[in-house]
C-alpha atoms as a printed R data frame, in Angstrom:
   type eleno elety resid chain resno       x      y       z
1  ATOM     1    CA   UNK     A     1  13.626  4.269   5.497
2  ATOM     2    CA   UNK     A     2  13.254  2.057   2.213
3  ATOM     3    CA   UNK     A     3  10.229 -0.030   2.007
4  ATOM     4    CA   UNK     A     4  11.853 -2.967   0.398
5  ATOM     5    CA   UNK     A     5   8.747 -2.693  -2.151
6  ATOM     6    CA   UNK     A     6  10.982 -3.522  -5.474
7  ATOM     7    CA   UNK     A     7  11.139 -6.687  -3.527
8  ATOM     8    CA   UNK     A     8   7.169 -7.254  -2.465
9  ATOM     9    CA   UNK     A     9   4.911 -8.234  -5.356
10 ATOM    10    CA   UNK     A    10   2.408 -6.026  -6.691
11 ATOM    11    CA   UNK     A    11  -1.381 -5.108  -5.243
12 ATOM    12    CA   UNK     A    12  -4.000 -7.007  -7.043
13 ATOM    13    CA   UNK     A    13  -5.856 -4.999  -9.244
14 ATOM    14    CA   UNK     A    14  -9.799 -6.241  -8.202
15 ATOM    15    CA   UNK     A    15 -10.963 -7.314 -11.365
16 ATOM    16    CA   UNK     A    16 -14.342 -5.592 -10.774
17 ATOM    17    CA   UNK     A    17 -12.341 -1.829 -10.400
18 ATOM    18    CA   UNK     A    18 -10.780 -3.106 -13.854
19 ATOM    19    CA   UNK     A    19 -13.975 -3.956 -15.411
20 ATOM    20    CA   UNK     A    20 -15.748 -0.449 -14.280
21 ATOM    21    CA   UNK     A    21 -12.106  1.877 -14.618
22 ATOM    22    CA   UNK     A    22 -11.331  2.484 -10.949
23 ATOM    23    CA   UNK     A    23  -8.093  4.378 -10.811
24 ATOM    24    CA   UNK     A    24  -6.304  6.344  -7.961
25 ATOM    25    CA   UNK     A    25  -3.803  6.788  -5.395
26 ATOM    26    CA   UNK     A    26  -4.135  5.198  -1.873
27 ATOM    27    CA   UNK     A    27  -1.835  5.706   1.053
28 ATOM    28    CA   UNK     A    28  -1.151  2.890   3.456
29 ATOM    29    CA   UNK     A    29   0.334  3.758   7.220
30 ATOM    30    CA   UNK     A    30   2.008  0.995   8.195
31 ATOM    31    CA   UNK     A    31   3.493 -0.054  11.782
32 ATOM    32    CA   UNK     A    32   6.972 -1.658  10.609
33 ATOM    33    CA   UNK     A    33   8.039 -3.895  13.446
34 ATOM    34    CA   UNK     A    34  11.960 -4.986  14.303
35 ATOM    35    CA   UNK     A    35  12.339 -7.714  11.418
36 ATOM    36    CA   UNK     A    36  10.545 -5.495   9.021
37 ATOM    37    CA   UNK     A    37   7.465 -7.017   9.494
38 ATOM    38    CA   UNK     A    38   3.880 -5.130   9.404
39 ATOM    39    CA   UNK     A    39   2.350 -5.311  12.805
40 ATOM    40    CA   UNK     A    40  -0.715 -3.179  11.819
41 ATOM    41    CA   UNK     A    41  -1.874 -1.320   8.570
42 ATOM    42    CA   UNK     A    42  -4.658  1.577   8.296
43 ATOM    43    CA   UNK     A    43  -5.746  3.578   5.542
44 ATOM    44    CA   UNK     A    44  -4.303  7.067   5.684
45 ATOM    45    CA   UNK     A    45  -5.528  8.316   2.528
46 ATOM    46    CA   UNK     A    46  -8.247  6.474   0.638
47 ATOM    47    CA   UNK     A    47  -8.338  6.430  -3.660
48 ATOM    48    CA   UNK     A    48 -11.962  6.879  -3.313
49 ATOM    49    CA   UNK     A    49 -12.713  3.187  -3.742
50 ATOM    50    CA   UNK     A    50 -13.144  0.231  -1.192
51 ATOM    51    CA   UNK     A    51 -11.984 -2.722  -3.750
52 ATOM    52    CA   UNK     A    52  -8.630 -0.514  -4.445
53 ATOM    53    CA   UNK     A    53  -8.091  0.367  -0.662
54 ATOM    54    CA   UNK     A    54  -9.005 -3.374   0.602
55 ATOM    55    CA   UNK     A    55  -6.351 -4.461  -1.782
56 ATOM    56    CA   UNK     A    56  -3.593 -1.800  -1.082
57 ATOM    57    CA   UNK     A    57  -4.414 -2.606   2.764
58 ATOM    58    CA   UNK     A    58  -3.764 -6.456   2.428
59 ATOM    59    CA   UNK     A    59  -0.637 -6.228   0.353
60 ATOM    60    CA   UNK     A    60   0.990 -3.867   2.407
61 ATOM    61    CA   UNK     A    61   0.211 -6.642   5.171
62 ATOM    62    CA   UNK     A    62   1.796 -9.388   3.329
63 ATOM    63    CA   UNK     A    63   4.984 -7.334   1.955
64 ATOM    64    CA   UNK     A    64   8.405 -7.060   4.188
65 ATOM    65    CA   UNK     A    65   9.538 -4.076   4.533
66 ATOM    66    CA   UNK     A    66  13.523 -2.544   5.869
67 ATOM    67    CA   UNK     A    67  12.792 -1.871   9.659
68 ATOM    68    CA   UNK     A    68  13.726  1.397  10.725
69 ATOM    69    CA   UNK     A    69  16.834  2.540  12.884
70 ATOM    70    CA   UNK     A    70  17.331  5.270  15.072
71 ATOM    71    CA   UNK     A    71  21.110  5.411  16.148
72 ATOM    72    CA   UNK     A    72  22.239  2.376  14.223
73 ATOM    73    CA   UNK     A    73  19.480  0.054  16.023
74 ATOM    74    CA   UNK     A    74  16.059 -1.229  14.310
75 ATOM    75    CA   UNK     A    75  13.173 -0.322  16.082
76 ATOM    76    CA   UNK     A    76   9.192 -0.568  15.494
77 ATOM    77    CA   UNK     A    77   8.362  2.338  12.933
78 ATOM    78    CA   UNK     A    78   5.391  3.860  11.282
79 ATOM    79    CA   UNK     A    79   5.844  4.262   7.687
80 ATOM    80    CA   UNK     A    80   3.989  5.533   4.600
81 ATOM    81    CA   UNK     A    81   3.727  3.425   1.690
82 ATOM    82    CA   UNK     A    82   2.083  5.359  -1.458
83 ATOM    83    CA   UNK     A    83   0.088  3.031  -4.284
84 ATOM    84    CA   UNK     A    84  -1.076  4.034  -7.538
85 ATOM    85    CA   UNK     A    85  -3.505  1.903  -9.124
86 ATOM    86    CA   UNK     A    86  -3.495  2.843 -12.999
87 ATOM    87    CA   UNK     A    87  -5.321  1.481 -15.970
88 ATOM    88    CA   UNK     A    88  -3.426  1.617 -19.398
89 ATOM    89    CA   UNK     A    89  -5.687  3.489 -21.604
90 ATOM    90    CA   UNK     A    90  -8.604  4.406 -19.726
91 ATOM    91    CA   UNK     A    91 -10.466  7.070 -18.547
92 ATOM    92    CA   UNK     A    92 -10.695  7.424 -14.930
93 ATOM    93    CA   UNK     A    93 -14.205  6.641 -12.899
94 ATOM    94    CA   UNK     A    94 -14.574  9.640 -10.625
95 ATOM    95    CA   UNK     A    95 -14.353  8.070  -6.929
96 ATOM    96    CA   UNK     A    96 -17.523  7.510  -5.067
C-alpha cells in the first residue's frame, strides 16, 4: 500500500534536536482508516529521542495516506511509515 507521503509535507525538525545534532530513524504504525485517514498512530520503533518521535508521531497524524484494499475494496489498515531525520553535515548525538 503507498503512503501517499510525496504528497504529505515534511516532519518538523524540533529546532532544539537541530541545535544539539539529534539524528535517527523512527518508525510510525499507523491505523489507516477507509478514506485514508489516520485513526490512531504509535511509535513502533523510537530514534532514541522524544522531540524527533513527538514530531514523526504528529505528522504522521496530520498526513493522508492511500487506504488499503483487500479484494478491490478499501478497508481500515495498519501501516508502517519509516522517517529519517538527518542533519546535513553533522555528526550524530548518540540517542539517550
Amino acid at each position: 500500500m503507498a503512503t501517499g507521503q510525496d504528497h504529505n509535507g515534511p516532519p518538523e525538525y524540533p529546532a532544539a534536536s537541530k541545535r544539539t545534532g539529534e539524528q535517527g530513524r523512527v518508525e510510525i504504525k499507523v491505523l489507516v482508516d477507509t478514506q485514508g485517514i489516520p485513526s490512531k498512530a504509535e511509535i513502533s520503533r523510537s530514534s532514541g529521542f522524544r522531540r524527533l518521535d513527538a514530531s514523526a508521531l504528529e505528522a504522521t497524524m496530520r498526513w493522508r495516506y492511500e487506504p488499503g484494499r483487500r479484494n478491490g475494496v478499501a478497508e481500515p489498515m495498519w501501516m508502517l511509515v519509516p522517517i529519517n531525520f538527518i542533519l546535513e553535515g553533522a555528526k550524530p548525538r548518540p540517542p539517550e
